[in-house]
C-alpha positions as CSV (number, residue, x, y, z in Angstrom):
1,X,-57.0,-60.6,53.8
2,X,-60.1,-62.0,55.1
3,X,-62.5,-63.1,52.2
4,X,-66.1,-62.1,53.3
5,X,-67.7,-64.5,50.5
6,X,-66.8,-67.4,52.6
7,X,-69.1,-69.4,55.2
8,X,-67.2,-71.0,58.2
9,X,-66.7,-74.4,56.2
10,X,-64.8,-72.4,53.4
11,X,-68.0,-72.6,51.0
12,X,-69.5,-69.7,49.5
13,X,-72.5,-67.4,51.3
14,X,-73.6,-64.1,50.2
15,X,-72.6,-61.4,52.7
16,X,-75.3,-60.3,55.5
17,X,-75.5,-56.4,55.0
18,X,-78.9,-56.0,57.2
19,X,-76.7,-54.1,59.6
20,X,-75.4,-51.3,57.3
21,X,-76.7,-47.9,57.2
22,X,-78.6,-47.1,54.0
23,X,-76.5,-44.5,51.9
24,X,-76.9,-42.5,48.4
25,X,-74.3,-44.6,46.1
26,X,-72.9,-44.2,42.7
27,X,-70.6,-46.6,40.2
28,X,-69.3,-45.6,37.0
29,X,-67.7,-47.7,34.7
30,X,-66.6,-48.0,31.0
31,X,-65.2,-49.9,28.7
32,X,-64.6,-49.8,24.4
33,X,-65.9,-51.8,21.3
34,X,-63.5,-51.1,18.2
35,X,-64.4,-51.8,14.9
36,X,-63.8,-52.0,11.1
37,X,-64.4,-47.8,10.1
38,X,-67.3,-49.3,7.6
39,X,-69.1,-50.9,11.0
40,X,-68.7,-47.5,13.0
41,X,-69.9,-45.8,9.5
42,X,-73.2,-48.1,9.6
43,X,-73.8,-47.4,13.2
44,X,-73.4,-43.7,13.1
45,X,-75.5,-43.7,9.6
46,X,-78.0,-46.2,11.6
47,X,-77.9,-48.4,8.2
48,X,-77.0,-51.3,10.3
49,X,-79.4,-53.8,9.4
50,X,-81.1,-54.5,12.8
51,X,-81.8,-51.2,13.5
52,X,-80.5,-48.4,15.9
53,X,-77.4,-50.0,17.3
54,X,-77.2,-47.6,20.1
55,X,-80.2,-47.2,21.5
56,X,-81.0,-50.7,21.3
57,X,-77.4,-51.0,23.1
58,X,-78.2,-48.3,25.9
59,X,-81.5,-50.1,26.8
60,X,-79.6,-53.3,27.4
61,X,-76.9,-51.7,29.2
62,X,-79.7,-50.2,31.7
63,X,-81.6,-53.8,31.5
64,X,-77.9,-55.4,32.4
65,X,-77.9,-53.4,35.7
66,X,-81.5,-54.4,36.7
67,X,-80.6,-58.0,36.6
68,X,-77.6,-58.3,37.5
69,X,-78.3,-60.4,40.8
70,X,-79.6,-62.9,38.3
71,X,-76.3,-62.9,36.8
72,X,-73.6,-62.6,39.5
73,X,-74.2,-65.6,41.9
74,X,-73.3,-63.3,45.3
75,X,-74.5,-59.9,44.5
76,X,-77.4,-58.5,46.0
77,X,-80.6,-57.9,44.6
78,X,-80.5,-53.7,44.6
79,X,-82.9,-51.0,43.8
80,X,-81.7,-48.9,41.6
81,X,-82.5,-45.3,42.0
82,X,-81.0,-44.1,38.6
83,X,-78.5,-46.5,35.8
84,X,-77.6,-44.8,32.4
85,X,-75.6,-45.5,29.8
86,X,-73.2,-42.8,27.5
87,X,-71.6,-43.7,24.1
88,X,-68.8,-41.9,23.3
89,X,-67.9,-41.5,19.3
90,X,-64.1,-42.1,18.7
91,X,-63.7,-41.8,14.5
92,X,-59.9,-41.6,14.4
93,X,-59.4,-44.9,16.6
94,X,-62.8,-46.4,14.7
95,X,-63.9,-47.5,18.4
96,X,-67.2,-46.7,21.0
97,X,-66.4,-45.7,24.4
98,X,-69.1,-46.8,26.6
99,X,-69.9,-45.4,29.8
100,X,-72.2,-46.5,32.7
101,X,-73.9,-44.9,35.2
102,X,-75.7,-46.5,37.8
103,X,-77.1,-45.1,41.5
104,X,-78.8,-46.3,44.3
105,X,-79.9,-45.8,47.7
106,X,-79.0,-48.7,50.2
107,X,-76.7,-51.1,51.7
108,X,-74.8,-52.0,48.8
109,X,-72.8,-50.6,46.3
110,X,-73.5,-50.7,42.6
111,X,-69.9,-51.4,41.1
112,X,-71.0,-54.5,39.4
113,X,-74.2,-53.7,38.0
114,X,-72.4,-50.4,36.6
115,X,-69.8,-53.1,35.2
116,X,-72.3,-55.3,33.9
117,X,-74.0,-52.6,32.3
118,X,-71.2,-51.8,30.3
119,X,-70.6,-55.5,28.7
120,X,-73.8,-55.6,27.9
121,X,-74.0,-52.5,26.3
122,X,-70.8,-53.9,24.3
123,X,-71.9,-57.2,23.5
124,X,-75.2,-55.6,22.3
125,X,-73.0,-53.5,19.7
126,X,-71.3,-56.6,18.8
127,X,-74.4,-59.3,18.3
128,X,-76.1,-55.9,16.0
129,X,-73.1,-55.6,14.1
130,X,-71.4,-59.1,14.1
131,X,-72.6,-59.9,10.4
132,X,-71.0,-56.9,9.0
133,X,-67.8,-57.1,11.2
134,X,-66.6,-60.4,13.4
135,X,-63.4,-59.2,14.0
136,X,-64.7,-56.2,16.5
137,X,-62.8,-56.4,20.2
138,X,-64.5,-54.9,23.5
139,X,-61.7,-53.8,25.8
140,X,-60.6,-52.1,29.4
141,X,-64.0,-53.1,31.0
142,X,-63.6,-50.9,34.3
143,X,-64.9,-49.3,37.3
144,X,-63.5,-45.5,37.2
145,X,-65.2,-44.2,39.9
146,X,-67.2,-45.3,43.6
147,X,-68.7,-43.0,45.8
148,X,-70.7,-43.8,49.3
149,X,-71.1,-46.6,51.7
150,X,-68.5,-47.5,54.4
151,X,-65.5,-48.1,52.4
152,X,-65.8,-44.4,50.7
153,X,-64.6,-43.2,47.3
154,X,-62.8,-44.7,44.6
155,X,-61.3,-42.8,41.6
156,X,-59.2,-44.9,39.4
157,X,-56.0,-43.0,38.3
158,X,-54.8,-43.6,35.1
């Protein structure tokens, strides 16, 4: 496999993508936050001390996309046509499923801003709730679907 983050003297180079055609892309990712059943209580009730857990969480999630080329050292600076984020309720399992959304015209896909977005939006859950409930875990952080650009779709199976 030949490793495109790699200049000629094995060191690392962000990829040249001036020569790609611009195309309509997507990225969809998720990921879960569990919890005590008294944390999800609070967040549902929005008694959680510092305010709406969720939408403060959604806004970050969609403020994690916008930066992520601040974040990830070889990602390209994208515009992003569209990013949202989806929460997801599970009472019986006392967790959040979190979902991203994030689009863009161009030369790049958006699979990691769409990832970022989500562990964001989880970490954002966890730093609202964290004096309430330490113990909560984010898990299965992944992308689900791709669509556009030369290397075409992705849709995870599982």
């Amino acid at each position: 496999m030949n490793f495109t983050h790699f200049n000629e003297e094995g060191r690392a180079k962000m990829v040249e993508v001036g020569e790609k055609l611009n195309t309509r892309r997507e990225a969809i990712a998720k990921g879960s936050i569990f919890m005590m059943p008294e944390t999800l209580a609070k967040i549902i009730d929005k008694t959680i001390s510092k305010g709406d857990v969720l939408a403060v969480s959604q806004v970050a999630g969609i403020m994690a996309a916008k930066k992520t080329s601040d974040l990830i050292p070889m990602c390209h600076n994208i515009i992003l046509t569209g990013a949202d984020i989806n929460f997801s309720i599970d009472k019986d399992n006392s967790r959040i499923d979190i979902e991203a959304v994030v689009r863009t015209t161009g030369k790049t896909g958006v699979e990691i801003e769409a990832l970022n977005a989500v562990s964001v939006s989880a970490l954002t859950i966890y730093d609202m709730c964290k004096a309430v409930d330490r113990g909560m875990r984010i898990t299965d952080i992944r992308l689900v679907k791709k669509t556009g650009g030369k290397s075409g779709d992705y849709i995870r199976e599982d």
